[in-house]
BABAKOL-960263 format. One record per residue: x, y, z of N, C-alpha, C in turn; residue number from 1. Coordinates in pm, whole numbers, plus 50000, padded with zeros to 5 digits. Example, Ala and Ser with C-alpha at 12.3 -4.5 7.8 and 13.67 -1.06 7.14 Angstrom:
<recs>
<rec <51319; 49431; 50780>; <51230; 49550; 50780>; <51320; 49670; 50780>; 1>
<rec <51285; 49775; 50708>; <51367; 49894; 50714>; <51290; 50003; 50787>; 2>
</recs>
This chain:
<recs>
<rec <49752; 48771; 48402>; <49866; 48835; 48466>; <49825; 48878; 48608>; 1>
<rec <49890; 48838; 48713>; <49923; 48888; 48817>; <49904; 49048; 48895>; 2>
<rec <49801; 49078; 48966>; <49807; 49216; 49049>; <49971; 49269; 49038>; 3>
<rec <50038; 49371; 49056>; <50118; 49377; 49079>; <50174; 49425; 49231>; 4>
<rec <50222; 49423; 49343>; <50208; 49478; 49452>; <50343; 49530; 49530>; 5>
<rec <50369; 49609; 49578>; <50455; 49663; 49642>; <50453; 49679; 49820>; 6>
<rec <50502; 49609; 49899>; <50492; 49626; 49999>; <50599; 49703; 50087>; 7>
<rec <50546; 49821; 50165>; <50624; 49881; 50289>; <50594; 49921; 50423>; 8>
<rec <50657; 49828; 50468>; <50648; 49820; 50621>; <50724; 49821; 50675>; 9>
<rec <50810; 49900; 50815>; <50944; 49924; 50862>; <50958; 49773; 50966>; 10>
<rec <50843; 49700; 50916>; <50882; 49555; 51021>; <50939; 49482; 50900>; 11>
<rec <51002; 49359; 50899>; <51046; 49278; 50811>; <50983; 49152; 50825>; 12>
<rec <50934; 49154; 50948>; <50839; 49039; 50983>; <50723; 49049; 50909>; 13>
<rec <50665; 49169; 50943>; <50528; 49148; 50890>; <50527; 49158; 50696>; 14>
<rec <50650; 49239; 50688>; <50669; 49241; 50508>; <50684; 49086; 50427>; 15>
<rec <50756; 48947; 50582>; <50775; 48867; 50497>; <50618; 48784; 50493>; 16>
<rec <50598; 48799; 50634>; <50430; 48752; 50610>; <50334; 48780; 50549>; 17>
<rec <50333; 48930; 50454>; <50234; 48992; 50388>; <50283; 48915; 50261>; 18>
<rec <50424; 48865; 50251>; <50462; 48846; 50085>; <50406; 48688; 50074>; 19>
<rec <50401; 48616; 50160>; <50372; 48460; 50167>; <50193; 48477; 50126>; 20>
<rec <50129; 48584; 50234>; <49985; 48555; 50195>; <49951; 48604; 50083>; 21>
<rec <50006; 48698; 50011>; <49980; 48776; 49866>; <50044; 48695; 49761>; 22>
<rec <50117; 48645; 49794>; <50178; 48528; 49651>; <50102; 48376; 49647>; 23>
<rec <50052; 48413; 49789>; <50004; 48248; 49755>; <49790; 48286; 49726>; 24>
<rec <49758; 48432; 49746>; <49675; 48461; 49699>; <49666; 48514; 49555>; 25>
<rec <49798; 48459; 49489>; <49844; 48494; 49285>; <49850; 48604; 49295>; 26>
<rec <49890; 48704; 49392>; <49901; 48823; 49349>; <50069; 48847; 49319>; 27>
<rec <50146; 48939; 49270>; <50298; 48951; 49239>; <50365; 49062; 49289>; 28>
<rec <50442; 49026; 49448>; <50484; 49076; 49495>; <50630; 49148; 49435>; 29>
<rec <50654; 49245; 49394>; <50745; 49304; 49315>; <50834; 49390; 49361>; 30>
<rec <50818; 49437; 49472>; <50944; 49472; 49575>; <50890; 49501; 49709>; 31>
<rec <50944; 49552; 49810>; <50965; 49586; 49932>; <51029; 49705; 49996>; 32>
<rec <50988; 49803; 50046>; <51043; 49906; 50140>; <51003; 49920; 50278>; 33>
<rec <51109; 49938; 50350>; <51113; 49964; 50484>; <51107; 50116; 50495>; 34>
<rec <51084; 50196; 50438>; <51053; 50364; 50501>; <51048; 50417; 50358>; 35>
<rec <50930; 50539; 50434>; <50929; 50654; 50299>; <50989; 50707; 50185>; 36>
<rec <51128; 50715; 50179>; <51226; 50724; 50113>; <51229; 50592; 49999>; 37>
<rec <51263; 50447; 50041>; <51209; 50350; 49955>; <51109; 50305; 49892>; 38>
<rec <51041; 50385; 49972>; <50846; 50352; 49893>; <50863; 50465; 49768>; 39>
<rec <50910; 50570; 49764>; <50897; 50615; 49668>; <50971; 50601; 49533>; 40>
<rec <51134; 50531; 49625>; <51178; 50490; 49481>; <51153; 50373; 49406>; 41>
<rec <51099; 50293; 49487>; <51048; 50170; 49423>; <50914; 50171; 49351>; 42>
<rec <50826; 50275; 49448>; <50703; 50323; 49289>; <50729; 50336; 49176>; 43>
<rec <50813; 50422; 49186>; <50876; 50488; 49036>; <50908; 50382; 49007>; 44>
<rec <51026; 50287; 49048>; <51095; 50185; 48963>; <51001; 50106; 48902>; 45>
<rec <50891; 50052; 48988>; <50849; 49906; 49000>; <50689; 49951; 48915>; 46>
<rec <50630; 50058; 48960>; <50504; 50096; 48895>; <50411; 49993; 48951>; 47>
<rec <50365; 49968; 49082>; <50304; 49843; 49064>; <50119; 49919; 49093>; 48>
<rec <50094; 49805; 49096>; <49943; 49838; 49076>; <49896; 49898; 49212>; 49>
<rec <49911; 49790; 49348>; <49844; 49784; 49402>; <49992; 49858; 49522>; 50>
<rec <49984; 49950; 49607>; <50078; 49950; 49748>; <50020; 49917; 49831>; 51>
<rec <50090; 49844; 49962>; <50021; 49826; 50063>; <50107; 49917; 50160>; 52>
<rec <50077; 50017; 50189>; <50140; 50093; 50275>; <50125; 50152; 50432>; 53>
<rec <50224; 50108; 50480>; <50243; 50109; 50632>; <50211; 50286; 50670>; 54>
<rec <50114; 50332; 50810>; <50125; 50468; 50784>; <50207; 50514; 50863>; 55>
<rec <50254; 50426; 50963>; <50361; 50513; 50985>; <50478; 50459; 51004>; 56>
<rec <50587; 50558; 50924>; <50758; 50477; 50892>; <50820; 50555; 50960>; 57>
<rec <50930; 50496; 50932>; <51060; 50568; 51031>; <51087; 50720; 51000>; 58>
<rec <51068; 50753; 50884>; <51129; 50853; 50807>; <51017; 50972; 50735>; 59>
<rec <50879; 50885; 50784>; <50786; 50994; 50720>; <50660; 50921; 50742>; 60>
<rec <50506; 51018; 50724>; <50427; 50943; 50726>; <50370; 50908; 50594>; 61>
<rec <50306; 50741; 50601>; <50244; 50719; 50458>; <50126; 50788; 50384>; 62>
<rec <50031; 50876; 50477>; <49950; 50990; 50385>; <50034; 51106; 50317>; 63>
<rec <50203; 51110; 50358>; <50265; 51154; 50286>; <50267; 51089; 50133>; 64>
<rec <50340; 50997; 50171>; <50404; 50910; 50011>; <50280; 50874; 49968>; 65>
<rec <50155; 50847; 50008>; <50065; 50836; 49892>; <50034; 50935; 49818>; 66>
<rec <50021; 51065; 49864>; <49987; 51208; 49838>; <50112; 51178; 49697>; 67>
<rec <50213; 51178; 49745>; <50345; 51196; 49646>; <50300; 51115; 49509>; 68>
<rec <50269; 50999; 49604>; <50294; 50854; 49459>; <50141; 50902; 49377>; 69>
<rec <50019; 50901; 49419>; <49903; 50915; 49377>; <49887; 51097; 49258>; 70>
<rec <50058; 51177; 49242>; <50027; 51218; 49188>; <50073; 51226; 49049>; 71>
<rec <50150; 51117; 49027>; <50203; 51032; 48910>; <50081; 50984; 48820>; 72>
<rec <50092; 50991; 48659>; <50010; 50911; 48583>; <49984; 50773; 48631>; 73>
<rec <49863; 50732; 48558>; <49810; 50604; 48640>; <49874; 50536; 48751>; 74>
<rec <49747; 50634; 48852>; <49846; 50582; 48988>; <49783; 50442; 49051>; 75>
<rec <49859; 50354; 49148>; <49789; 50269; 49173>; <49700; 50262; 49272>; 76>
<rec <49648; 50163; 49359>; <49577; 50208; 49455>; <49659; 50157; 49588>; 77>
<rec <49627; 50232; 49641>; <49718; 50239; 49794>; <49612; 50210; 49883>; 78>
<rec <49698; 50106; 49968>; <49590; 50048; 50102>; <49705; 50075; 50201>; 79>
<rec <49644; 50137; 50257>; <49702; 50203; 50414>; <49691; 50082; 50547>; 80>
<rec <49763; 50038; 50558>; <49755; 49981; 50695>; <49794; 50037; 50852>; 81>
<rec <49755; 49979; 50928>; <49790; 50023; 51051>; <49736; 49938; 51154>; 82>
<rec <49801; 49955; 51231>; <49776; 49863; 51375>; <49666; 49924; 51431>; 83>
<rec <49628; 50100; 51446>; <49471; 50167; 51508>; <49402; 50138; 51420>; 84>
<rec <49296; 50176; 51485>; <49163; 50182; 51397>; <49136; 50317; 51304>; 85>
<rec <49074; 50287; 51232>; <49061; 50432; 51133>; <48996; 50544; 51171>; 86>
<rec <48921; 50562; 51272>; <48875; 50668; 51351>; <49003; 50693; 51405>; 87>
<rec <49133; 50695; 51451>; <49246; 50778; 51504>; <49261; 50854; 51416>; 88>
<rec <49307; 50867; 51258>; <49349; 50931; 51154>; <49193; 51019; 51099>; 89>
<rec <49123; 51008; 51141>; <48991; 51160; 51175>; <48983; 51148; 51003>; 90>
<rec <48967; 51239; 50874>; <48998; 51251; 50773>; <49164; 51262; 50723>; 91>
<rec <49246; 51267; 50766>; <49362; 51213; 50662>; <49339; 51124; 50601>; 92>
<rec <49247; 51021; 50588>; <49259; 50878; 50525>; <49194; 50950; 50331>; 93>
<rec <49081; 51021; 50376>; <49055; 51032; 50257>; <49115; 51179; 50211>; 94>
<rec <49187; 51209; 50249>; <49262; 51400; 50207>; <49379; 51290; 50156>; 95>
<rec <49421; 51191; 50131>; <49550; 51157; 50126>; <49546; 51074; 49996>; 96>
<rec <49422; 51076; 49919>; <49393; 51037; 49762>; <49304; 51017; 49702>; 97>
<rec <49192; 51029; 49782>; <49035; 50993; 49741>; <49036; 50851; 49740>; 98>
<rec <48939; 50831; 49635>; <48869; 50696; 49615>; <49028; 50564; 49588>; 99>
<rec <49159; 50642; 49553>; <49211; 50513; 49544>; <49322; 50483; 49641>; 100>
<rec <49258; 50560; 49788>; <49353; 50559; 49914>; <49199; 50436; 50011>; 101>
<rec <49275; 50347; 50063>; <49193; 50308; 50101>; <49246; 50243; 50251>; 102>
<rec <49182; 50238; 50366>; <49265; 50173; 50521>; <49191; 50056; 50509>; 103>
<rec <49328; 49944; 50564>; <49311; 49828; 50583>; <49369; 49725; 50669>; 104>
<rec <49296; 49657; 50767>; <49353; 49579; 50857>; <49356; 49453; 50800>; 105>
<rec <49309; 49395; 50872>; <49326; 49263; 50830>; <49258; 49207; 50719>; 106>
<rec <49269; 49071; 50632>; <49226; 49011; 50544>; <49283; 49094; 50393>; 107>
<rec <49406; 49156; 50394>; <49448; 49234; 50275>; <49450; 49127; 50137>; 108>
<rec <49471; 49062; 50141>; <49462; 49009; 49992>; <49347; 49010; 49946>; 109>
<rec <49269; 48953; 50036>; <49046; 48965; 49984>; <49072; 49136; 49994>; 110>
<rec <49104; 49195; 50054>; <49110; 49350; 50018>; <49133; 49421; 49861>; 111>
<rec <49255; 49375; 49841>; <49336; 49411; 49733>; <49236; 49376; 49595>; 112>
<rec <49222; 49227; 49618>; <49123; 49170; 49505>; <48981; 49232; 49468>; 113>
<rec <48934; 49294; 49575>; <48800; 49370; 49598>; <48821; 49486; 49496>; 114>
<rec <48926; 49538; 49561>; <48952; 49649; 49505>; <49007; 49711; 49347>; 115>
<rec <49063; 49635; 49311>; <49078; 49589; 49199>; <49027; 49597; 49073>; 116>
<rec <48938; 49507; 49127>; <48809; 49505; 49051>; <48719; 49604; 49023>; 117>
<rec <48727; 49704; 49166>; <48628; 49796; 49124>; <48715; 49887; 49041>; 118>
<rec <48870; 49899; 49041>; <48916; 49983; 48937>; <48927; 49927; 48822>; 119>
<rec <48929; 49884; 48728>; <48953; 49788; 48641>; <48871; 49862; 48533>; 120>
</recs>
């Protein structure tokens, strides 16, 4: 069975390009949100394993909604993306879930899969 994954990003571009490289890396893209507000209802709905979450949306920031989502029973693991580098966000990265908040630029599917594994 299939990772399960949830992607939100307030671009639609980059949401459709993240869904092409994650499906064709077998992972199962299971919904999509464009801002804070949808990331959280689609957690709940969708439960997926893995988020890839944009940190910053129109409507809120994503060390918010992970804080939120990460405090649900088996939470999944959240990969933070962003266009800076992870020295801008100082410690928010790890105040925002511990070990299963993680920042990520490029190469996210070898990310996701990495990661995975070490939860498993």
């Amino acid at each position: 069975m299939a990772a399960t994954v949830l992607l939100v990003d307030d671009h639609a571009g980059f949401r459709a390009q993240a869904r092409v490289l994650l499906t064709t890396a077998g992972l199962d893209v299971v919904a999509e949100a464009k801002d804070a507000a949808g990331a959280l209802t689609a957690a709940r709905a969708f439960r997926p394993r893995v988020i890839l979450l944009d940190i910053q949306l129109p409507d809120g920031s994503g060390f918010e909604v992970a804080q939120a989502i990460l405090e649900g029973d088996d939470p999944p693991v959240v990969i933070l993306i962003s266009s800076r580098e992870a020295s801008d966000y100082g410690t928010r990265i790890g105040r925002s879930g511990g070990p299963r908040v993680h920042l990520q630029g490029r190469a996210v599917a070898a990310a996701i899969r990495a990661l995975l594994s070490e939860v498993r």
